[in-house]
C-alpha positions as a Markdown table, in Angstrom:
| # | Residue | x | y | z |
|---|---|---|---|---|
| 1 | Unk | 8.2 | -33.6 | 0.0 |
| 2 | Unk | 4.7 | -33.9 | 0.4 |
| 3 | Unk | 3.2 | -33.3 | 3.9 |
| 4 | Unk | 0.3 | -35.5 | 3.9 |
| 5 | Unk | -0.7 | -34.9 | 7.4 |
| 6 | Unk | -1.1 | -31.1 | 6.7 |
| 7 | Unk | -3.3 | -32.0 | 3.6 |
| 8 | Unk | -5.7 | -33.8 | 5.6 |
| 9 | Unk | -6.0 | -31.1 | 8.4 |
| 10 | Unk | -6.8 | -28.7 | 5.7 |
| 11 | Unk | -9.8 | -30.9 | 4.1 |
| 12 | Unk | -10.8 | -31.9 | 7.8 |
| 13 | Unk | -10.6 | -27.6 | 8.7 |
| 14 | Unk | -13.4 | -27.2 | 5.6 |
| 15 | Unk | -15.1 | -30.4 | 6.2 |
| 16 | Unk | -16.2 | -29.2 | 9.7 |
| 17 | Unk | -17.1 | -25.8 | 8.5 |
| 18 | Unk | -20.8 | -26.4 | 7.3 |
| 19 | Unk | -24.4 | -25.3 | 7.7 |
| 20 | Unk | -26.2 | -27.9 | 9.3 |
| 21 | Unk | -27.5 | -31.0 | 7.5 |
| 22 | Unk | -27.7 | -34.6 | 8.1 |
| 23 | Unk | -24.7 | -35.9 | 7.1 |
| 24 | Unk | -21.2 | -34.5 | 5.4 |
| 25 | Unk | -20.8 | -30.9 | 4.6 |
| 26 | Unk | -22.8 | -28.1 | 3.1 |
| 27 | Unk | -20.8 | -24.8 | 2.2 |
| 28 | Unk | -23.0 | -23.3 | -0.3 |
| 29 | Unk | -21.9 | -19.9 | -2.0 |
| 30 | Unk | -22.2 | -16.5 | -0.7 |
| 31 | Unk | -23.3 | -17.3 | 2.4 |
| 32 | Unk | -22.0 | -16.9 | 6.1 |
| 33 | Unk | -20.6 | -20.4 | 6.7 |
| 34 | Unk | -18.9 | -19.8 | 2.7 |
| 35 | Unk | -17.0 | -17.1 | 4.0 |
| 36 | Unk | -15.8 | -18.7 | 6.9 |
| 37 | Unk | -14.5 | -21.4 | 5.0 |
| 38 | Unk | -12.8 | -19.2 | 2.7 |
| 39 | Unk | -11.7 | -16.7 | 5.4 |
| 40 | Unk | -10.1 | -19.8 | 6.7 |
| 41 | Unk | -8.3 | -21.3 | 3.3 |
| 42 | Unk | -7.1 | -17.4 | 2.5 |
| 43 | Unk | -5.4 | -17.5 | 6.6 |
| 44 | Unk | -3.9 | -20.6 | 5.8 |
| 45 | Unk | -2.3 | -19.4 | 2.2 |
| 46 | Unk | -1.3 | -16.5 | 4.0 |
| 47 | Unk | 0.5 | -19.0 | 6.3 |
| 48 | Unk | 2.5 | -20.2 | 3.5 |
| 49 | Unk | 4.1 | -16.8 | 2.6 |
| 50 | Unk | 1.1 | -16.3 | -0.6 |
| 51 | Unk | 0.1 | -12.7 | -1.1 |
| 52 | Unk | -3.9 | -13.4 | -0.9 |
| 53 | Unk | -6.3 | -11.5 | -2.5 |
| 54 | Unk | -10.3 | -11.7 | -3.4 |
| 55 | Unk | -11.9 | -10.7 | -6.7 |
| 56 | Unk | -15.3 | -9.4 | -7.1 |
| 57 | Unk | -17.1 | -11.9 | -6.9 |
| 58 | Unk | -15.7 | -14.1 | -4.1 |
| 59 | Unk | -13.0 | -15.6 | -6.1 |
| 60 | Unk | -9.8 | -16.0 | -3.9 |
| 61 | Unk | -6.1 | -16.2 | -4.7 |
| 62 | Unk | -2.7 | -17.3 | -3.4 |
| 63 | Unk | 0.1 | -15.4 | -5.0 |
| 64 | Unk | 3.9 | -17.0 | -5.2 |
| 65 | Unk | 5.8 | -14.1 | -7.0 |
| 66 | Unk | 8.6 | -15.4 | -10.0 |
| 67 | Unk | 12.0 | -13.6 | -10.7 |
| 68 | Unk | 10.3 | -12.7 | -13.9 |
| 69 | Unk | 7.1 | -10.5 | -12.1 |
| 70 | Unk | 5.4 | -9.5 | -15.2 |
| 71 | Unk | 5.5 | -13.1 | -16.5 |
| 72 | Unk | 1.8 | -14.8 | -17.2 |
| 73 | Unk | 0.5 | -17.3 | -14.1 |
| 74 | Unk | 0.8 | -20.4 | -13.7 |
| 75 | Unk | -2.7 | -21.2 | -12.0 |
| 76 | Unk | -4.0 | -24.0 | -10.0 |
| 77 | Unk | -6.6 | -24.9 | -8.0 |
| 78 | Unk | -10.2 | -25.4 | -8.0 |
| 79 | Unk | -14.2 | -24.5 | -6.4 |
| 80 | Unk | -14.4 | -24.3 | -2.5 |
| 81 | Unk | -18.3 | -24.7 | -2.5 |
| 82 | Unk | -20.2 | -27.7 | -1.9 |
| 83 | Unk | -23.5 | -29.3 | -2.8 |
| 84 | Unk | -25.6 | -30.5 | -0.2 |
| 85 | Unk | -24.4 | -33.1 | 2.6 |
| 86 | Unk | -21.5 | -33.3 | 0.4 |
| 87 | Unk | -18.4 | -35.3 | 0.7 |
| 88 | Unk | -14.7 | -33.1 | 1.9 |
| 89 | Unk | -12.9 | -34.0 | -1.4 |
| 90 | Unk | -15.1 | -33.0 | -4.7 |
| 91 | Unk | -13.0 | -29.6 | -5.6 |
| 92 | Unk | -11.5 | -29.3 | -2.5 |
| 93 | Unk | -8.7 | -31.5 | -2.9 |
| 94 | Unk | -8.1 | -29.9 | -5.3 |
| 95 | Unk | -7.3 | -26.2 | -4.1 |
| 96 | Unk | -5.1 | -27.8 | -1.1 |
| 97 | Unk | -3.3 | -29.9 | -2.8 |
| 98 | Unk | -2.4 | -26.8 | -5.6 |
| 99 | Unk | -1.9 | -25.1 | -1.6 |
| 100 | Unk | 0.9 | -27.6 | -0.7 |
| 101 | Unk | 2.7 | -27.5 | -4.2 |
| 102 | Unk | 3.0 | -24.0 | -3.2 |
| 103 | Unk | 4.6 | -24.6 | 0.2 |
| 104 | Unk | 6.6 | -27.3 | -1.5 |
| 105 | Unk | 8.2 | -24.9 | -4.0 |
| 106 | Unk | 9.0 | -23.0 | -0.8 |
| 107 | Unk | 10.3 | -25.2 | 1.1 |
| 108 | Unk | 12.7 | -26.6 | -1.3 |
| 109 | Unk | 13.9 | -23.3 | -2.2 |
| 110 | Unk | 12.9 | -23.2 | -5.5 |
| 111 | Unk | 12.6 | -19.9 | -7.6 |
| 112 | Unk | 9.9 | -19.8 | -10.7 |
| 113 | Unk | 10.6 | -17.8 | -13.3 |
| 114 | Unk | 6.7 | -17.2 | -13.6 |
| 115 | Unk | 4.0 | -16.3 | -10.3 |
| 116 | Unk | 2.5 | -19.5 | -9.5 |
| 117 | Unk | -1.2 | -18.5 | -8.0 |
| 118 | Unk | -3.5 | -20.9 | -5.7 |
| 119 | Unk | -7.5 | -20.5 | -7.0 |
| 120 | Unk | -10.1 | -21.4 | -4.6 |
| 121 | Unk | -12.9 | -20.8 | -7.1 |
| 122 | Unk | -16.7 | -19.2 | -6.2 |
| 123 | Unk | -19.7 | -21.1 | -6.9 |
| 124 | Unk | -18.9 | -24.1 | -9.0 |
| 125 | Unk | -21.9 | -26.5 | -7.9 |
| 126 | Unk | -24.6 | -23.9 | -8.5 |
| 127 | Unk | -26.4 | -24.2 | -5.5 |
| 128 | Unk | -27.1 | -21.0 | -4.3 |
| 129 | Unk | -27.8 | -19.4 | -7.6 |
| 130 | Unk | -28.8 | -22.4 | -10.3 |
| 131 | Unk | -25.9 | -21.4 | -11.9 |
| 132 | Unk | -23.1 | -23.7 | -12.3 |
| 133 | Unk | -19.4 | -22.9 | -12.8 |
| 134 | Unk | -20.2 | -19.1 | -11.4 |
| 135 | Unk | -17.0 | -18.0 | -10.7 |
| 136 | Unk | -15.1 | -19.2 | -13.8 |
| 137 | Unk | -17.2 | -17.6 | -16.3 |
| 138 | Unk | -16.9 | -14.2 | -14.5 |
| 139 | Unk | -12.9 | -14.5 | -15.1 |
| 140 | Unk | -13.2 | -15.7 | -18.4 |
| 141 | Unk | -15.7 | -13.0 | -19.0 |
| 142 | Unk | -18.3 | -15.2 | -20.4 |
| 143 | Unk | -20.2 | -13.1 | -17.4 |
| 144 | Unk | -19.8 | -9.6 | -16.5 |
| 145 | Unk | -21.9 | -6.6 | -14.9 |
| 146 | Unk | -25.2 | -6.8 | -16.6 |
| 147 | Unk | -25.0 | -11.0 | -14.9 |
| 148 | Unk | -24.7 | -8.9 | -11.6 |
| 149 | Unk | -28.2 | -7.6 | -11.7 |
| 150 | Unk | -29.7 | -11.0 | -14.0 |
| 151 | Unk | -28.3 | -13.7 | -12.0 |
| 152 | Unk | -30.7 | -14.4 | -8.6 |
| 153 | Unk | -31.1 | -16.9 | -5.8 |
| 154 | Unk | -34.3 | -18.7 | -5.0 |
| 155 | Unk | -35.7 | -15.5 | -3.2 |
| 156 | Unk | -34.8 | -13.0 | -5.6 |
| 157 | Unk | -31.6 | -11.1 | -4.6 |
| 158 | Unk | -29.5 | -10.6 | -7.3 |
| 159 | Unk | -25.9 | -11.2 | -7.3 |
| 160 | Unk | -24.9 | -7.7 | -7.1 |
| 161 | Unk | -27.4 | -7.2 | -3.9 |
| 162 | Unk | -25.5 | -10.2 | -2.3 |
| 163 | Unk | -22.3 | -9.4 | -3.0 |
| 164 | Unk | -23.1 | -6.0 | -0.9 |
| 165 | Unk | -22.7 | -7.3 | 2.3 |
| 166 | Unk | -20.9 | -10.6 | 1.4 |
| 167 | Unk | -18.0 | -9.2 | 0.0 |
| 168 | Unk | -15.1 | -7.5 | 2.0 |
| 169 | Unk | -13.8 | -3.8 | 1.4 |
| 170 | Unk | -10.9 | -4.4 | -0.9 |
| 171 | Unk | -11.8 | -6.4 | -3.4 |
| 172 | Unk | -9.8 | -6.9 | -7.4 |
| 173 | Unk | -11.9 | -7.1 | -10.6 |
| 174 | Unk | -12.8 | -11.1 | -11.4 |
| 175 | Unk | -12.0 | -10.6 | -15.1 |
| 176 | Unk | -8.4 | -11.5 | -15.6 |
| 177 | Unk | -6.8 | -10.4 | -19.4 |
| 178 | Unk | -5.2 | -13.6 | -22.2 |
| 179 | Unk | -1.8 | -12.3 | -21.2 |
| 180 | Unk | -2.1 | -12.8 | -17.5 |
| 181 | Unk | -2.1 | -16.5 | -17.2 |
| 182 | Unk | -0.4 | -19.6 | -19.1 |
| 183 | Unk | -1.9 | -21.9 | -18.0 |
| 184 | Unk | -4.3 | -23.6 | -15.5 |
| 185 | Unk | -4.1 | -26.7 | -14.0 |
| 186 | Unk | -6.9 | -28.5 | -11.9 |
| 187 | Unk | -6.4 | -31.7 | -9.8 |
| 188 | Unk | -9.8 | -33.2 | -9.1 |
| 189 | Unk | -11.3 | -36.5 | -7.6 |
| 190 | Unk | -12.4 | -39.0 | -10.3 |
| 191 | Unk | -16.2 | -38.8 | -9.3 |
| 192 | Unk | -15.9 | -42.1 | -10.7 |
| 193 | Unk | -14.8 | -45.8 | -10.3 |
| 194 | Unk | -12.7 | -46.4 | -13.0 |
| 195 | Unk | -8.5 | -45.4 | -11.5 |
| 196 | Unk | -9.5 | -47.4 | -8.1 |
| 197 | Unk | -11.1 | -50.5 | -10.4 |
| 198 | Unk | -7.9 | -50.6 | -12.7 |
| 199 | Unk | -5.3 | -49.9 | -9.8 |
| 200 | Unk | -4.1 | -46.6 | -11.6 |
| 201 | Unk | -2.5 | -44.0 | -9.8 |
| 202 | Unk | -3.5 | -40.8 | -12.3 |
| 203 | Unk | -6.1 | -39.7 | -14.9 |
| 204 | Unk | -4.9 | -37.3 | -17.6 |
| 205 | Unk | -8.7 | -36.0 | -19.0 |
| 206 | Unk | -8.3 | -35.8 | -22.7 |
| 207 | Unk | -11.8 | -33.9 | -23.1 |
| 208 | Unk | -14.6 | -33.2 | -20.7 |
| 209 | Unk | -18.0 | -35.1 | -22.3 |
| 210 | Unk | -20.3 | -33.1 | -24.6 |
| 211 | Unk | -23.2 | -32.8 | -22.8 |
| 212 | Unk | -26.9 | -33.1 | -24.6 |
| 213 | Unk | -29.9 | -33.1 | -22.6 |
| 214 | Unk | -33.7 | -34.3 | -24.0 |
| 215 | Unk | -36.8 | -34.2 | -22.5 |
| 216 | Unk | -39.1 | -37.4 | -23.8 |
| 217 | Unk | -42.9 | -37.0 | -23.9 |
| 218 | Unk | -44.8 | -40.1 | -24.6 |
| 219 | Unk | -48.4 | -39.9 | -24.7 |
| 220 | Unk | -51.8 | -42.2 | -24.8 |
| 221 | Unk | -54.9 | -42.6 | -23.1 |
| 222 | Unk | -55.7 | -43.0 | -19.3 |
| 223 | Unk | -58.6 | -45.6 | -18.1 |
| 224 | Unk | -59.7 | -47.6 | -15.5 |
| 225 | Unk | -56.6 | -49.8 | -14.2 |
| 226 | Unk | -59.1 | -52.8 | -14.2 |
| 227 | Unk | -61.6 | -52.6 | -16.7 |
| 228 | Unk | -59.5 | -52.2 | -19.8 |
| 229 | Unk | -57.8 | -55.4 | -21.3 |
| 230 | Unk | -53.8 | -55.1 | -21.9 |
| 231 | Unk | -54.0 | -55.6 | -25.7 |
| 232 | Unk | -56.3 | -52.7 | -25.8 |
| 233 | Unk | -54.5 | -50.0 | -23.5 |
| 234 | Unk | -52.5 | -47.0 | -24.7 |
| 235 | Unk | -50.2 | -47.0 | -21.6 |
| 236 | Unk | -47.7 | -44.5 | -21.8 |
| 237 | Unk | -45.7 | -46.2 | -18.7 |
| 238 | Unk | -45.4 | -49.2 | -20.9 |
| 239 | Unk | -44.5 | -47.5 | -24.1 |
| 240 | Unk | -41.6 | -45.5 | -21.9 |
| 241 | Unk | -40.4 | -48.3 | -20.1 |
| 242 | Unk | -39.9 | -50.3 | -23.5 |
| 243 | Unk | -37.8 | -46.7 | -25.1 |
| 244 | Unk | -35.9 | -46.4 | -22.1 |
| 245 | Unk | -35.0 | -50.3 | -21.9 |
| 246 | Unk | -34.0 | -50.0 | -25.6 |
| 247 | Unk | -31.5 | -46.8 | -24.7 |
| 248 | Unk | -29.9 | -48.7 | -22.1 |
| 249 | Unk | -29.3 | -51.4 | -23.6 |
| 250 | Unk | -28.3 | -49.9 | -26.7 |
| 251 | Unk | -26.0 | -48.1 | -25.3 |
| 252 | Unk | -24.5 | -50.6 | -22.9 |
| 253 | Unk | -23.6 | -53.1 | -26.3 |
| 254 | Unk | -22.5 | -50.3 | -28.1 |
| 255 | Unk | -21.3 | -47.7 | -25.6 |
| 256 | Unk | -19.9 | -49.4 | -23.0 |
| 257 | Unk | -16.9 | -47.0 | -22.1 |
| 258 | Unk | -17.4 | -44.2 | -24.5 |
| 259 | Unk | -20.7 | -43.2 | -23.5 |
| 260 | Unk | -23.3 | -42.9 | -21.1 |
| 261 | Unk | -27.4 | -42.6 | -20.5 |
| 262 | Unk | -29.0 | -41.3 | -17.6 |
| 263 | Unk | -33.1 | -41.0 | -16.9 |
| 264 | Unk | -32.9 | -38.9 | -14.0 |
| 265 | Unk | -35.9 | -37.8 | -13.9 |
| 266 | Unk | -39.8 | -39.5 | -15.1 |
| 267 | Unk | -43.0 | -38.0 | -14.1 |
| 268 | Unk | -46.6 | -40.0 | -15.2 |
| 269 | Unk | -49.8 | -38.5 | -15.4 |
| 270 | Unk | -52.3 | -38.4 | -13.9 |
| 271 | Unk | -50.6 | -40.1 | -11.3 |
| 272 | Unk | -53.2 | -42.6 | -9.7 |
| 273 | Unk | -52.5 | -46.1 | -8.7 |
| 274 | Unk | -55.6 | -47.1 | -10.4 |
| 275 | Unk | -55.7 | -45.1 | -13.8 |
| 276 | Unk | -53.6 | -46.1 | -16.5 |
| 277 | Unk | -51.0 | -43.6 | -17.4 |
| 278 | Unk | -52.2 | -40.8 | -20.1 |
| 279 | Unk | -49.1 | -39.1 | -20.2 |
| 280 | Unk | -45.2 | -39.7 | -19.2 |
| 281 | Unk | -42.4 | -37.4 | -19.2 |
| 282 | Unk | -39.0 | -38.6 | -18.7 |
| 283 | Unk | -35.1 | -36.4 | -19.0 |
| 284 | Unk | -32.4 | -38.0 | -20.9 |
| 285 | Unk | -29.0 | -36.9 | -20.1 |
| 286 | Unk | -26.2 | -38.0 | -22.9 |
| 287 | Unk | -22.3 | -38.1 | -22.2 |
| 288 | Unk | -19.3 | -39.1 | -24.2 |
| 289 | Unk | -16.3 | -37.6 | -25.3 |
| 290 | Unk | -16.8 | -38.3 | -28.9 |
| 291 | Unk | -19.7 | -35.7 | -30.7 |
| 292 | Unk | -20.4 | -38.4 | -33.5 |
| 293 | Unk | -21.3 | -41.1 | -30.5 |
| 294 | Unk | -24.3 | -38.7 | -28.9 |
| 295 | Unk | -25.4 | -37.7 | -32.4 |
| 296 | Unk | -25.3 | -41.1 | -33.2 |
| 297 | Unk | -27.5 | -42.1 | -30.0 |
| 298 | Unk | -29.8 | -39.1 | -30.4 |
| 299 | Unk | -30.4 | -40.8 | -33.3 |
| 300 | Unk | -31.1 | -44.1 | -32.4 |
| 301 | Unk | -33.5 | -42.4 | -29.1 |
| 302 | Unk | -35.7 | -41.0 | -32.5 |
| 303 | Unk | -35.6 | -43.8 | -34.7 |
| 304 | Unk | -36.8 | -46.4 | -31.7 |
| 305 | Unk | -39.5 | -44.2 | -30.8 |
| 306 | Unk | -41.5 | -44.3 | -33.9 |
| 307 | Unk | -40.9 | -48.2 | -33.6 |
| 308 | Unk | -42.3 | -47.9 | -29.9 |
| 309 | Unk | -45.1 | -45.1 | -31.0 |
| 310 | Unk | -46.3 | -47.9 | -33.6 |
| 311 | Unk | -46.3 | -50.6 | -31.8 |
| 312 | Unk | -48.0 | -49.1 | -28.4 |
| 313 | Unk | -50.3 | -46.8 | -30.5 |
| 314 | Unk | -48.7 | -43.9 | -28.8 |
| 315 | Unk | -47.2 | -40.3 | -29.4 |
| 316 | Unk | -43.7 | -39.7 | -28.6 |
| 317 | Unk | -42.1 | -36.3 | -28.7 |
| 318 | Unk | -38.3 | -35.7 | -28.1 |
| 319 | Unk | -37.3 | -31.9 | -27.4 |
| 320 | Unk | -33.0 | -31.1 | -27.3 |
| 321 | Unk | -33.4 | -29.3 | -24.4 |
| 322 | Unk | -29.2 | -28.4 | -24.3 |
| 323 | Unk | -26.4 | -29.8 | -26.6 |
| 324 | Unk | -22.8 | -29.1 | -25.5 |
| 325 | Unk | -20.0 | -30.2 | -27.6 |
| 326 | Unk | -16.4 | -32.1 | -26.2 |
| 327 | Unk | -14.2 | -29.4 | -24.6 |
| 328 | Unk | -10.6 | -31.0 | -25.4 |
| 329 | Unk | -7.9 | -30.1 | -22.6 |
| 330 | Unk | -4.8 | -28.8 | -23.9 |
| 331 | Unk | -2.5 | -31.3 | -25.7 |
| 332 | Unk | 1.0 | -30.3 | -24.2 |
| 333 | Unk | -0.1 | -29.5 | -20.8 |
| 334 | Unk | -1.7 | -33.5 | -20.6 |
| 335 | Unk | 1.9 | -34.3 | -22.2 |
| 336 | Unk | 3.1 | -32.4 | -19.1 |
| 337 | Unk | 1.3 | -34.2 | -17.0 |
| 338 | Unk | 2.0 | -37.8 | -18.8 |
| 339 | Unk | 5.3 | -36.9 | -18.0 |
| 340 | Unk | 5.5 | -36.0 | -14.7 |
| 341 | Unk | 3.9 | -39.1 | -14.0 |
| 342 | Unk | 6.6 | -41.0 | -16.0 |
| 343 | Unk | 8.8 | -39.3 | -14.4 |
| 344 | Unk | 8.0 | -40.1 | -10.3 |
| 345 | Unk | 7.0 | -43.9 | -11.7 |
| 346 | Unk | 3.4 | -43.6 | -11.3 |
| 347 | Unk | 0.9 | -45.3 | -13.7 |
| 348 | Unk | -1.5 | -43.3 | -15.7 |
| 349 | Unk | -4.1 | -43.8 | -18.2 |
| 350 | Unk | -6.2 | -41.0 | -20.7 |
| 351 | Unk | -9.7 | -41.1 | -20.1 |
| 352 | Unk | -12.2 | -38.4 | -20.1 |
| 353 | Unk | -14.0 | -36.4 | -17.6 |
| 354 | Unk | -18.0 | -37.1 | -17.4 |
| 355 | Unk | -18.5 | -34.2 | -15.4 |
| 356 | Unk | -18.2 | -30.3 | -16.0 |
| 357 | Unk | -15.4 | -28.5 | -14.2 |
| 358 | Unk | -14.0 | -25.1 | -13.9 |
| 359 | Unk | -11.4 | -26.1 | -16.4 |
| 360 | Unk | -14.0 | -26.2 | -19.3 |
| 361 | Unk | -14.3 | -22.2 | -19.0 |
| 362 | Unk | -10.6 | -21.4 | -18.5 |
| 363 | Unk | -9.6 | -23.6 | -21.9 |
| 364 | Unk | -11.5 | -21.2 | -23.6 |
| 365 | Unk | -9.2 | -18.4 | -22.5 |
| 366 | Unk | -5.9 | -20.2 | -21.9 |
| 367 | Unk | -4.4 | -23.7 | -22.0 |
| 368 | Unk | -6.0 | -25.7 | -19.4 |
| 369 | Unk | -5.7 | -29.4 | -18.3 |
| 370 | Unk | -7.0 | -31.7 | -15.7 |
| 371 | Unk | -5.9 | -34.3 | -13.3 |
| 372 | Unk | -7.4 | -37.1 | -11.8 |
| 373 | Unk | -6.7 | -39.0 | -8.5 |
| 374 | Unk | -8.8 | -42.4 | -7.2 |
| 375 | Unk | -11.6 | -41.6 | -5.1 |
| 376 | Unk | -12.9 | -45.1 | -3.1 |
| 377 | Unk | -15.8 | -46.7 | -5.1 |
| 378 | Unk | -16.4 | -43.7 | -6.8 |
| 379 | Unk | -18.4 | -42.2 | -4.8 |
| 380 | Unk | -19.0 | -38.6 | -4.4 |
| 381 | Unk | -21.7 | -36.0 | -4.4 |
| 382 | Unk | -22.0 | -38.2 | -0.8 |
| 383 | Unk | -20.9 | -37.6 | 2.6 |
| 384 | Unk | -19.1 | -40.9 | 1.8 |
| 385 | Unk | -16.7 | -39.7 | -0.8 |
| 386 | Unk | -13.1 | -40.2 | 0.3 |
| 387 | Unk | -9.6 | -40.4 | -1.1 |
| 388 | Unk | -7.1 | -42.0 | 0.0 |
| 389 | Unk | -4.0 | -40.4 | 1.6 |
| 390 | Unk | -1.5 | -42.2 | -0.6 |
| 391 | Unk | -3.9 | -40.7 | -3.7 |
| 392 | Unk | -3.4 | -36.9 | -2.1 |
| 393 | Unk | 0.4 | -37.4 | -2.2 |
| 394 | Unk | 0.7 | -38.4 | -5.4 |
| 395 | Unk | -1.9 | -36.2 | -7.2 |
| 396 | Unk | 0.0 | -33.5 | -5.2 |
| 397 | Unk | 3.3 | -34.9 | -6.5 |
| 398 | Unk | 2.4 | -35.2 | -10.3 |
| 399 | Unk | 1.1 | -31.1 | -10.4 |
| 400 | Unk | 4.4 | -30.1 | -8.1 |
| 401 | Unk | 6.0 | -31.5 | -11.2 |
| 402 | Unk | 4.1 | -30.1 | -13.7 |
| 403 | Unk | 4.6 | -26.7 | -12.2 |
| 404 | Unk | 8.0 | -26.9 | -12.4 |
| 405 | Unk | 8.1 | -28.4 | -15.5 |
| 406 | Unk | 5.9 | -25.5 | -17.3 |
| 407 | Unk | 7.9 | -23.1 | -15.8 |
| 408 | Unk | 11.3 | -24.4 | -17.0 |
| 409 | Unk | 9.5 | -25.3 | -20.8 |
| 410 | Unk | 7.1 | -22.7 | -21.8 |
């Protein structure tokens, strides 16, 4: 059975340990207060009878052994870091609640066949070192030493400086081998709206979005804000606003659930109240789970600004700055999941994930597969986030399951 109230004292313990900020919590990477929250989460798997451990780049782990020791892992879990004034939930729910399967498999005397290992993973936000999803690529071995001495913080220390004094004694390598883990399983917020607007107890993430970001340049001619007649101006604020009113719209008719477009950032030159624009720059940022869809809108963002170009007597330059493809999560392991759902009566629906997550990396190595539990009004990224109890039991419930249920199967 799942023992809510200990959940919530373990988000509550790494809530409150935080570098000062205005509101929520900020645990960034690598740093003092990051150690105390992870010196706290490895004393509290160490509680539940795990055998802990920390890899070599801040990684930590919680080891259940199996009757079958040299059996691949079953792993679970997810980042312990934080953005800035961030909410308790976003990754962390995730490692706790993969910390109380652990005790639950305990407690009701069960022996796995396979180890079942707890993952509080290093660096997933990218904070400290602009580098997203830091710890998972140095177990998947997408990194390795030469990152040590490339990768660097905002004043220049490299990873492998940092790690000198950050790092205890004793530490295992981070790069783990195919035949040492079967799978991994990561319970995560939502991050979004959708399971609390439907009432739906699970999401089982079918693919995490392909990703394409594009910078937009759209050029004219500054003048004098009140000397030169509107029919006559080459304002690129006028031309951008009319492109990026045409990509929302576009993709609101056509892409209302499938897709998504964000301009999340716009810059206008020269930047004076009383010049007409000569210059604005804007990002784009594309998401769906479907490649043909952001193709497809990529190429509606080219075609409508030669119509715009024309019309406003502008230039308009798009640059694919990054274009990541759908990462699918592993067919029987969401079957597992759909399952274990169907099995404890809760509802569920497929959907996909709009974010990046530590998962991403692992399917690359070995079958991965994510989870989704309501977070209220989708909020997150906020000292606001917040799940609900009732959300924490069952999330916890449907990978306790699942657990079981690849060890029995696989």
């Amino acid at each position: 059975m799942v023992d809510i109230m200990r959940i919530q004292s373990d988000i509550e313990q790494l809530k409150s340990i935080s570098e000062p900020c205005n509101a929520g919590t900020t645990r960034i990477g690598f740093t003092k207060v990051y150690r105390q929250g992870v010196e706290f989460f490895k004393n509290r798997m160490k509680s539940a009878g795990l055998c802990v451990r920390e890899d070599s780049v801040g990684n930590i782990y919680g080891r259940l052994e199996g009757t079958q020791k040299d059996s691949p892992v079953i792993l679970s879990g997810s980042h312990l870091d934080t953005v800035r004034c961030a909410g308790a939930f976003d990754g962390i729910a995730g490692a706790v609640c993969a910390l109380e399967a652990a005790r639950m498999i305990q407690e009701n005397k069960i022996s796995l066949k396979h180890p079942f290992e707890v993952i509080g993973i290093m660096e997933e936000e990218g904070t400290r070192f602009g580098q997203v999803l830091l710890g998972s690529q140095f177990i998947t071995g997408v990194f390795g030493d030469k990152e040590l001495d490339v990768i660097c913080d905002s004043e220049g220390c490299t990873l492998r400086e940092i790690n000198r004094t950050y790092l205890p004694a004793d530490v295992c390598p981070a790069y783990r081998e195919s035949d040492e883990i079967l799978a991994f399983l990561e319970l995560h917020d939502e991050q979004g709206p959708l399971l609390e607007a439907e009432n739906t107890d699970i999401g089982v993430v079918e693919n995490i979005v392909a990703i394409s970001w594009l910078t937009v340049t759209v050029t004219g001619f500054a003048g004098h804000a009140g000397t030169v007649p509107m029919p006559l101006r080459q304002d690129a604020a006028i031309g951008a606003s009319c492109l990026i009113n045409h990509i929302a719209s576009h993709t609101t008719k056509y892409y209302a659930y499938s897709a998504t477009a964000t301009i999340g950032r716009m810059e206008l030159f020269p930047g004076s109240s009383n010049c007409i624009p000569s210059k604005c720059i804007f990002t784009v940022d594309l998401r769906s789970g479907i490649k043909s869809n952001i193709d497809e809108l990529i190429a509606f963002i080219r075609q409508k600004s030669v119509e715009v170009a024309r019309e406003y007597d502008l230039a308009i330059n798009i640059h694919i700055d990054s274009y990541q493809e759908p990462i699918e999560m592993d067919k029987i392991l969401r079957g597992v999941i759909q399952d274990s759902c169907k099995k404890l009566g809760y509802t569920y629906r497929n959907m996909d994930s709009g974010a990046g997550h530590d998962a991403m990396i692992f399917s690359a190595r070995w079958p991965s597969a994510m989870l989704f539990i309501p977070c209220v009004k989708g909020i997150t990224h906020n000292p606001e986030e917040y799940v609900l109890p009732d959300a924490l039991v069952k999330g916890t419930n449907v990978l306790y399951q699942a657990i079981l249920a690849l060890d029995r199967n696989e």
